[in-house]
C-alpha positions in Angstrom: 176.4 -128.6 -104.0 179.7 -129.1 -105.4 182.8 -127.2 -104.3 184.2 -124.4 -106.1 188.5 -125.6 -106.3 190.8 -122.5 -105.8 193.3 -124.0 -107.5 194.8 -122.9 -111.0 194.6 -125.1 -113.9 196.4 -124.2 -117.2 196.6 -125.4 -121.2 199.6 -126.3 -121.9 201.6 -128.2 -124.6 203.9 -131.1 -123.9 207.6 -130.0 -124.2 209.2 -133.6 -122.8 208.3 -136.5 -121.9 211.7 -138.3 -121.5 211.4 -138.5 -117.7 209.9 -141.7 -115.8 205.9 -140.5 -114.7 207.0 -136.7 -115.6 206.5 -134.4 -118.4 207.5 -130.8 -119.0 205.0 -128.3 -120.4 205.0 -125.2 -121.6 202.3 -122.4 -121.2 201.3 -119.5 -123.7 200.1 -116.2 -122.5 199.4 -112.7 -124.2 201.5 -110.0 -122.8 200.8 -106.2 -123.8 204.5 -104.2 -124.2 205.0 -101.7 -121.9 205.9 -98.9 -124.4 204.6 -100.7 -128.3 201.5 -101.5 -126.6 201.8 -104.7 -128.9 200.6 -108.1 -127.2 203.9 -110.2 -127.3 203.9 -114.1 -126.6 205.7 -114.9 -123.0 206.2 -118.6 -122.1 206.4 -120.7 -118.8 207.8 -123.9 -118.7 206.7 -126.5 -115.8 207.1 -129.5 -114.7 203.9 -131.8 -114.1 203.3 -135.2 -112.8 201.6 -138.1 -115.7 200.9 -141.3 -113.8 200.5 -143.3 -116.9 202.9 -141.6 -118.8 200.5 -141.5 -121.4 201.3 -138.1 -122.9 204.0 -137.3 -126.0 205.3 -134.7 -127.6 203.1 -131.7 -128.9 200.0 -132.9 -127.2 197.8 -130.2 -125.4 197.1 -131.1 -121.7 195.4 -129.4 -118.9 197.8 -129.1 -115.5 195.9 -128.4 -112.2 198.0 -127.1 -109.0 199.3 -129.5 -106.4 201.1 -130.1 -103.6 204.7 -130.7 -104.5 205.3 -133.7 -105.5 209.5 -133.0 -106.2 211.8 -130.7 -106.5 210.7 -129.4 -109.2 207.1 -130.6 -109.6 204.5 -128.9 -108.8 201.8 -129.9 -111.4 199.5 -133.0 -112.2 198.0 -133.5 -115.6 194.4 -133.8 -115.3 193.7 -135.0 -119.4 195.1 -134.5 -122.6 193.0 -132.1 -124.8 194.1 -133.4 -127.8 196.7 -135.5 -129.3 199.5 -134.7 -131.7 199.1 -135.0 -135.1 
């Protein structure tokens, strides 16, 4: 049987991808106000590892936990979900 991973994996959209193997992502989640009891949008940005630097600006990619990998990094893209248009 195959093992269940523990670790978190999110959809993201590419931010950046200036730096050399890195890319900077950010996250989209629903939040409900604490007194509207509206869902507002918060964002996250990270950082996340792309060994082939194959990933450019407004393309959707899944990030999986890692070890850390720099100062900053903490991510590894996995795929990208889809291309920018």
């Amino acid at each position: 049987m195959g093992e269940q991973s523990n670790k978190r994996t999110i959809k993201a959209i590419v931010v950046s991808s200036k730096m050399d193997k890195t890319i900077v992502v950010r996250a989209q989640r629903l939040v409900k106000h604490p007194v509207f009891h509206k869902y507002v949008r918060s964002y996250v940005k990270f950082k996340a590892h792309d060994e082939k630097n194959t990933c450019n600006v407004g393309d959707q990619v899944l990030i999986v936990e890692s070890r850390p990998l720099s100062r900053e990094k903490r991510w590894r893209m996995v795929e990208v979900l889809e291309k920018a248009k």
